[in-house]
C-alpha positions in Angstrom: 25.4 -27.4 12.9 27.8 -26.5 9.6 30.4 -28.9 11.1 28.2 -31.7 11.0 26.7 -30.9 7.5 30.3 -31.1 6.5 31.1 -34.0 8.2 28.0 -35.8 6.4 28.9 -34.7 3.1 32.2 -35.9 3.3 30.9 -39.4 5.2 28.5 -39.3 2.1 31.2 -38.5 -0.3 33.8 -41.3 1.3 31.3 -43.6 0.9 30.0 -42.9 -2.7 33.9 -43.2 -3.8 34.2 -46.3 -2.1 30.9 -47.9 -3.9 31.1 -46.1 -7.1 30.7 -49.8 -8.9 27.5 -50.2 -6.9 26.2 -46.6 -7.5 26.6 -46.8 -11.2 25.4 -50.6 -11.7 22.1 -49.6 -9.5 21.6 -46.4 -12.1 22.2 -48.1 -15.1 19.0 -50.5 -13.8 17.3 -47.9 -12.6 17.4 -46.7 -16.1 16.8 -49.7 -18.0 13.6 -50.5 -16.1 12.3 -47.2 -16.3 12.8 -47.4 -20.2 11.8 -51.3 -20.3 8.5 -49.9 -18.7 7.5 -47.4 -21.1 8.8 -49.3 -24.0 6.4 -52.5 -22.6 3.6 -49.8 -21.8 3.5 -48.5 -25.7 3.6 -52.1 -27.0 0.7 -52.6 -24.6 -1.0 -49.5 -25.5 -0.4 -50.1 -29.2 -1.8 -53.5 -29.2 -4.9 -52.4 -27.3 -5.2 -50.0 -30.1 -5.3 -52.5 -32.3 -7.6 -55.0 -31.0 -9.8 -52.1 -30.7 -9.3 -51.6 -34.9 -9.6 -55.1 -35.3 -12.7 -55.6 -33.2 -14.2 -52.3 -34.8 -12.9 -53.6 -38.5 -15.1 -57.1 -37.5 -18.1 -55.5 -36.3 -18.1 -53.2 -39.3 -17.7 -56.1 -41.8 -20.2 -58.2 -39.6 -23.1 -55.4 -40.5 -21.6 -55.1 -44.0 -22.5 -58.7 -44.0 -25.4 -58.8 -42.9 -26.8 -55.4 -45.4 -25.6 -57.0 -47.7 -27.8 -60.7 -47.3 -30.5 -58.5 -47.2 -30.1 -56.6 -50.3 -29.7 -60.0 -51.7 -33.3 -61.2 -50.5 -34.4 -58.0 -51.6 -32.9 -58.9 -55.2 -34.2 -62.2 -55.1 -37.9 -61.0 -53.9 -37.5 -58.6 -57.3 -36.5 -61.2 -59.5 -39.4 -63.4 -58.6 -41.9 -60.5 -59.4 -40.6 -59.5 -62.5 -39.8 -63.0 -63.8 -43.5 -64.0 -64.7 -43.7 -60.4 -66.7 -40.9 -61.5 -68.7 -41.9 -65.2 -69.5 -45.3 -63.4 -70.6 -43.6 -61.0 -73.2 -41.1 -63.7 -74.5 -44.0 -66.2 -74.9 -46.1 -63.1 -76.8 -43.2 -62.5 -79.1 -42.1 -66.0 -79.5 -45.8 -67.6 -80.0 -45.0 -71.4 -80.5 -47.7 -72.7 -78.8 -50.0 -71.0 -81.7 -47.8 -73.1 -84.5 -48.5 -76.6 -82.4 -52.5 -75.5 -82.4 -52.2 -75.1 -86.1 -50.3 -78.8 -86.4 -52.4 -80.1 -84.4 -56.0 -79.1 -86.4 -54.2 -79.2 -89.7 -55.4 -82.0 -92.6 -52.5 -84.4 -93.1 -53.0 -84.1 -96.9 -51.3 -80.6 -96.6 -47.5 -82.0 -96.1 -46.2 -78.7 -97.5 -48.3 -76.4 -94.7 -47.1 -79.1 -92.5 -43.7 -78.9 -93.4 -43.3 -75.1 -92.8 -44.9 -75.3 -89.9 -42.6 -77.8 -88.4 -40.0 -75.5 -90.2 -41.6 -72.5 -87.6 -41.7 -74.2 -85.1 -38.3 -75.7 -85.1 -37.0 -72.0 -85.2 -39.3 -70.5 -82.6 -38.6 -73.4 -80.4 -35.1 -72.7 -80.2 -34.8 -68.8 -80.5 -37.8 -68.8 -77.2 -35.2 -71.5 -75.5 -32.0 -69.3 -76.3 -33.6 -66.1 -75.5 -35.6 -66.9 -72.2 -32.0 -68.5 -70.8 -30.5 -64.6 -71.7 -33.0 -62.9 -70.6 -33.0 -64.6 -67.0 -29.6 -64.0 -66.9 -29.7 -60.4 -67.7 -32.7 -59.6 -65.6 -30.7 -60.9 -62.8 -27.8 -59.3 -63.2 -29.4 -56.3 -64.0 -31.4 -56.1 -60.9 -28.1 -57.2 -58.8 -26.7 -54.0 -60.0 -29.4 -51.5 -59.2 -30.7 -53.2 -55.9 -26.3 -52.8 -55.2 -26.3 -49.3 -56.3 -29.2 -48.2 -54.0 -28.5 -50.3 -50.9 -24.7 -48.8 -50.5 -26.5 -45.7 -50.3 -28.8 -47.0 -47.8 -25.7 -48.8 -46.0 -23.4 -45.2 -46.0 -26.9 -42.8 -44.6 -27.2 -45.3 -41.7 -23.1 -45.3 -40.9 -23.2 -41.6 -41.1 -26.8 -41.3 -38.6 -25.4 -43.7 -36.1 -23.7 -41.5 -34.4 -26.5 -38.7 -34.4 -29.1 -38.4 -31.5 -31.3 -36.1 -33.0 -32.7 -34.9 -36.6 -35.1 -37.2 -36.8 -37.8 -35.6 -38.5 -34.9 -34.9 -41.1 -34.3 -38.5 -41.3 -38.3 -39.5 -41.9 -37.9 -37.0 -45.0 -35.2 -38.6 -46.2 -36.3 -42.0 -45.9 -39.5 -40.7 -47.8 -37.4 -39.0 -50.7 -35.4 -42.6 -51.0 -38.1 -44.5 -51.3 -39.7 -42.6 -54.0 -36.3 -42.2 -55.8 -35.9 -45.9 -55.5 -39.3 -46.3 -57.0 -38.4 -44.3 -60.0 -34.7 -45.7 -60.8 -36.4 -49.2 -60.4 -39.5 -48.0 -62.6 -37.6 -47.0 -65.2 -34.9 -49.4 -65.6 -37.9 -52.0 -65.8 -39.6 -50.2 -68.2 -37.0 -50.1 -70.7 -35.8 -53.4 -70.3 -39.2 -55.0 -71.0 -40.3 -52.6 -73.3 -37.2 -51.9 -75.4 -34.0 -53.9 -74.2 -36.2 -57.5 -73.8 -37.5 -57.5 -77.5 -34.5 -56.0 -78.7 -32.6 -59.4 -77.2 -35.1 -61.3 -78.4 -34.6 -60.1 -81.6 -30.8 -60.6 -82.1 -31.2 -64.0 -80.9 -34.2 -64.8 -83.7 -31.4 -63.1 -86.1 -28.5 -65.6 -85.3 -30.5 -68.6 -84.8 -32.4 -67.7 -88.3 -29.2 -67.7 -90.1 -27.5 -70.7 -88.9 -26.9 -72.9 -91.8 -26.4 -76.1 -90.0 -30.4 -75.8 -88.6 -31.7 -74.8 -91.4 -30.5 -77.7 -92.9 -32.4 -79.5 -90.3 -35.9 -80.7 -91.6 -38.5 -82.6 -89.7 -39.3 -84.8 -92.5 -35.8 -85.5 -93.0 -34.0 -85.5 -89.9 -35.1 -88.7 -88.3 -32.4 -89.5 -86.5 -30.5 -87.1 -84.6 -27.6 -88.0 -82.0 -26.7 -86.4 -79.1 -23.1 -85.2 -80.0 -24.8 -84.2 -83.1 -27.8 -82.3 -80.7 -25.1 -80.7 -78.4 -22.6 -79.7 -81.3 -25.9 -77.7 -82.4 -26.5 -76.0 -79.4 -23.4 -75.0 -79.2 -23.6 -73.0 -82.6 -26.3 -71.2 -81.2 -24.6 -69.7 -78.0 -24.5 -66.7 -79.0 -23.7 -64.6 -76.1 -20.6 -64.8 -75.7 -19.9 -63.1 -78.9 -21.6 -60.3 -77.2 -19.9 -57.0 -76.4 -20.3 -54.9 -73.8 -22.0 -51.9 -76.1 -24.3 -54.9 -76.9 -25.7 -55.9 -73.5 -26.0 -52.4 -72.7 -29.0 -51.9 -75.6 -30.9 -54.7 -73.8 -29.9 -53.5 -70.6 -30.4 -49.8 -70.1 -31.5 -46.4 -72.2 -28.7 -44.8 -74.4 -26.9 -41.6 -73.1 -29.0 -40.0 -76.2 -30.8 -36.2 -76.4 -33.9 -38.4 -77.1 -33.8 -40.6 -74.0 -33.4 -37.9 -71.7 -35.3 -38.7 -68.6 -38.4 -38.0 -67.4 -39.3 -34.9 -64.8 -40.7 -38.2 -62.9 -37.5 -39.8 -62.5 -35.1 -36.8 -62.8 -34.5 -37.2 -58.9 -33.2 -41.0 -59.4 -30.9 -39.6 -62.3 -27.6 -39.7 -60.5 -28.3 -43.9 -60.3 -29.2 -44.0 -63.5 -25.9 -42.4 -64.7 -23.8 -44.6 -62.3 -25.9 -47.4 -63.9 -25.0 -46.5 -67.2 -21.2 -46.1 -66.2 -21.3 -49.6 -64.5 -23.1 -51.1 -68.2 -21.4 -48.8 -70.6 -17.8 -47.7 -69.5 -16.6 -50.9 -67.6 -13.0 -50.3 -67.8 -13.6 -46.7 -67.0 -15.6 -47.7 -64.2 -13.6 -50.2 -62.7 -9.8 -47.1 -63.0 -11.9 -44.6 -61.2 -13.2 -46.7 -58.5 -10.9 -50.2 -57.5 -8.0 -47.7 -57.6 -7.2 -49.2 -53.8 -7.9 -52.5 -54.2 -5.0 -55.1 -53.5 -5.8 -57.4 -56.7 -4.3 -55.2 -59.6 -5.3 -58.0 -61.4 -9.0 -56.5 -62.3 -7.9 -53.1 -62.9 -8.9 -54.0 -66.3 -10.8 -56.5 -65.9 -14.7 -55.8 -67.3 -16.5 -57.3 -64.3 -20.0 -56.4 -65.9 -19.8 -58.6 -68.9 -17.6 -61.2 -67.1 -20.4 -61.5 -65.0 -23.1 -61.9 -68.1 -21.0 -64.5 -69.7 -20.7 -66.2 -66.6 -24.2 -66.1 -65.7 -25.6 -67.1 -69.7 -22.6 -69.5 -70.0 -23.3 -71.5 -66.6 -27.3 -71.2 -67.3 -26.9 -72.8 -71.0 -24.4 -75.3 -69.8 -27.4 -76.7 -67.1 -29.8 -76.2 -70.2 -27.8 -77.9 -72.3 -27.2 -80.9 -69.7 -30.9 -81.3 -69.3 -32.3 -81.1 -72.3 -29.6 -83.8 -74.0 -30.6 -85.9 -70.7 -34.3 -85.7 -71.1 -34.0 -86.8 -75.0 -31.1 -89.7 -74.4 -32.1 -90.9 -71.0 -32.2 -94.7 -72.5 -28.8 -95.9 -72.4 -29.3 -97.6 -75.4 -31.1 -94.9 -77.4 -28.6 -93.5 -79.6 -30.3 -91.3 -81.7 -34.1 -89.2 -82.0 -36.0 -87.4 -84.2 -36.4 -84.0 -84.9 -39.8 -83.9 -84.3 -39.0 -85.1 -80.8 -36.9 -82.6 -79.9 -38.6 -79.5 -80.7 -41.5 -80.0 -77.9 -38.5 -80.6 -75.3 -37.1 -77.1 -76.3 -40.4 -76.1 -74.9 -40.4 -77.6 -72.3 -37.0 -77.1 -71.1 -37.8 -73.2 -71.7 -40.8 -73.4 -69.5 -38.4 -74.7 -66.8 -36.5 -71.5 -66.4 -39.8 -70.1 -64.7 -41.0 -72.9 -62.6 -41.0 -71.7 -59.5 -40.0 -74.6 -57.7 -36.7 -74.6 -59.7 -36.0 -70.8 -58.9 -34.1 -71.4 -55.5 -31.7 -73.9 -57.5 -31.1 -71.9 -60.5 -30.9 -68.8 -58.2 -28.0 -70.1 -56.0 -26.6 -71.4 -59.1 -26.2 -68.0 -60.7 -25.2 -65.5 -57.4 -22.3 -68.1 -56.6 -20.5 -67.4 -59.1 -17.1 -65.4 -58.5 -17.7 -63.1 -61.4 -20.9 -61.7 -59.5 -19.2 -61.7 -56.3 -16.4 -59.6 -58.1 -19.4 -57.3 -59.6 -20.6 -56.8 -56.2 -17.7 -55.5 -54.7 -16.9 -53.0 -57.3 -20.7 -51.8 -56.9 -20.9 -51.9 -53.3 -17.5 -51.6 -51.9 -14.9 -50.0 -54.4 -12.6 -49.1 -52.1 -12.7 -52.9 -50.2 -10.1 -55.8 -51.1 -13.1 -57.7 -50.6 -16.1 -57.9 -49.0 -18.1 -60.9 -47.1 -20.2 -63.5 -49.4 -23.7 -62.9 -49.0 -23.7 -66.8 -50.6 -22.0 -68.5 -48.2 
């Protein structure tokens, strides 16, 4: 039995010697294929490993998407509410319709009561057009920022309770306690802006319109004949916003930081939103360090979204003003020129258009397309995000 072990190891041995070539060329495959395979297997696992971030990445931005469309309905149902509150005050402040009463009635021997009057209403009718195109703008941005600030928090509680099966008595006390912070972050926001930030608009509007030479100069019974590179030089004068800092549009926008605007027991639950709020309206650059610190775009490291988006929003809004009202006064190709006392009833009119509510879906679109918002928005809603999708598109 050893004899033939021996004689098969050396049969085995003979013939490994004589097909050594063969041996080695058949391990080197061996061993190539085996690594070929787990190398192929890794790439395969890796790239199912990616799909799978990809695919979760897309449904993730997918339900971003679609929380954020509705947050945008949700702003947009707000805006409409508040919008006739606000074209009540800025008519109550700004009464011009009181001044045309008082033309209307008044003898026509009294050309020096007349005179003022115009004089009134030429003032009123432009500060009332000036201010209600700020103020709509403001409002909306405004409310863009809070409705953003409470529906990420909405967006991260429902990413954190997908997973969770149970709690759910927990939950219905939660919801109740967001809903009545909400309530009081959104009460009293509105209630200084139309109390306190809306007159104080208002107010530096009436201040730069009042001292502009180049109107004043303008008298009814004088200026007969007013062209419309003259009318739009004008208006351009009286843009004022632009010259507007940050520090400024926060006074119209939100309560100071102050010992005596401390808030209310009633809304000390919505405080933390009120402070990130004031951070977003008051400390832009500070705002935009501590939060876009991961976003690709260096670019608007520095870049004050908040009053980029104002500008836009005013600058766009007077520039379709502007466009109409010129259009409505020099529609007659061959009219070259107006009166005065022509144009001041359009400035009413063109103000009154601002809350027509058949206009609001155009002037609404108008305004949230604009990249500045868009830009706004993601610093709000997704800080850490290179971008986010368009709720606009």
């Amino acid at each position: 039995m050893w004899d033939a072990i021996c004689r098969a190891r050396k049969r085995v041995g003979h013939w490994a010697s004589q097909h050594q070539t063969l041996l080695v060329g058949t391990g080197v495959v061996v061993a190539c294929s085996a690594g070929a395979y787990y190398m192929v297997r890794r790439v395969v696992n890796e790239a199912e490993n990616m799909t799978k971030d990809i695919q979760r990445q897309i449904a993730e931005q997918q339900r971003l998407g679609v929380h954020l469309r509705r947050t945008e309905e949700e702003c947009k149902a707000a805006f409409l509410r508040f919008l006739p509150s606000m074209k009540t005050r800025i008519y109550k402040q700004l009464d011009l319709e009181h001044i045309v009463e008082s033309l209307k009635v008044l003898d026509k021997n009294e050309k020096d009561t007349r005179d003022m009057l115009w004089d009134d209403a030429k003032l009123i009718g432009f500060t009332r057009l000036y201010a209600s195109v700020y103020a709509y703008c403001s409002l909306q941005v405004l409310l863009h920022c809070e409705l953003l600030i409470m529906g990420r928090e909405t967006f991260d509680k429902a990413a954190a309770h997908a997973n969770e099966l149970d709690g759910k008595e927990d939950d219905i006390e939660d919801a109740k306690d967001t809903l009545t912070r909400q309530h009081q972050f959104l009460s009293s926001t509105m209630d200084y802006f139309f109390t306190t930030g809306l007159p104080k608009l208002i107010e530096a509007v009436e201040v730069h319109i009042h001292g502009n030479a180049e109107l004043h100069s303008w008298r009814v019974h004088e200026k007969r004949q007013v062209q419309a590179d003259e009318l739009h030089a004008l208006l351009g004068e009286l843009h004022v916003a632009p010259q507007w800092s940050v520090e400024q549009w926060q006074l119209f926008l939100i309560f100071p930081e102050t010992p005596a605007a401390i808030v209310e027991p009633s809304s000390a639950s919505a405080k933390p939103w009120l402070n990130e709020l004031r951070d977003i309206l008051d400390r832009c650059h500070h705002f935009l360090h501590r939060h876009l610190l991961f976003m690709s775009c260096m670019a608007y490291m520095h870049s004050p979204f908040l009053l980029q988006a104002l500008q836009d929003a005013t600058n766009s809004a007077f520039e379709r003003m502007t466009t109409r009202l010129v259009a409505s006064l020099f529609h007659i190709p061959q009219k070259q020129d107006v009166p005065l006392a022509k144009i001041i009833p359009q400035l009413k009119s063109e103000a009154a258009n601002l809350f027509k509510p058949q206009l609001q879906d155009e002037l609404w679109d108008d305004l949230t397309k604009r990249d500045s918002l868009q830009h706004l928005t993601t610093s709000i809603f997704a800080p850490n995000a290179a971008s986010i999708p368009s709720t606009w598109v």
